[in-house]
N, C-alpha and C positions, 0 to 999 in steps of 0.2 A: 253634271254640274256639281262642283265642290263644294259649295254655298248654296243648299238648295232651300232656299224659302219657304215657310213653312208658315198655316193657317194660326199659328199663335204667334208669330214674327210679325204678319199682318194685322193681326188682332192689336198687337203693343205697337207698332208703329201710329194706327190708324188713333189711338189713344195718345200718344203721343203729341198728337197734332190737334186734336180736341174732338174725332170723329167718333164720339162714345157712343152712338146711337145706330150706330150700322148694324144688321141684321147678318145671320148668319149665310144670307146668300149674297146680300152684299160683300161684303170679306171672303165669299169664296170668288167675287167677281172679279176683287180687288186683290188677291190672291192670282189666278189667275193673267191677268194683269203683267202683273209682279214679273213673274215668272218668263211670260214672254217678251216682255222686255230685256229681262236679262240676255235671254239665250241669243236675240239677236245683236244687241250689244255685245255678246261674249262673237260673233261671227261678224262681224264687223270686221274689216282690214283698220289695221291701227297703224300700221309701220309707216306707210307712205302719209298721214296726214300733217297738214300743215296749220297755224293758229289761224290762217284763211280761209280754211274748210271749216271753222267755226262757224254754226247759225248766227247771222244779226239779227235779235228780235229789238225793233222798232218801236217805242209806243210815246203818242203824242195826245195831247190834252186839248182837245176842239177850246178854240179862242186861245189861247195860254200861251201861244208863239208867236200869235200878229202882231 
């Protein structure tokens, strides 16, 4: 992998986003993580998708639509 993510990549993201209190096994979790996400995204078929093949994520507000 050309972009291979790295424990201080994790480290400044996680800080990024206000996760400053993560432990150093957390961030290797979240590290990990990372990483297999990538690889299966990187093997993923892309060529044949359609904006159909998008997930719908749904979310509704108990009472707020009756």
């Amino acid at each position: 992998m050309a972009n291979e993510v790295t424990l201080e990549d994790v480290r400044t993201m996680a800080a990024d986003v206000g996760l400053t209190r993560l432990t150093d096994q957390h961030l290797q979790e979240l590290l990990r993580a990372t990483q297999t996400a990538q690889a299966r995204r990187a093997a993923m078929p892309k060529s044949d998708l359609t904006p159909a093949d998008e997930s719908a994520h749904v979310f509704r507000l108990n009472g707020s639509d009756r």
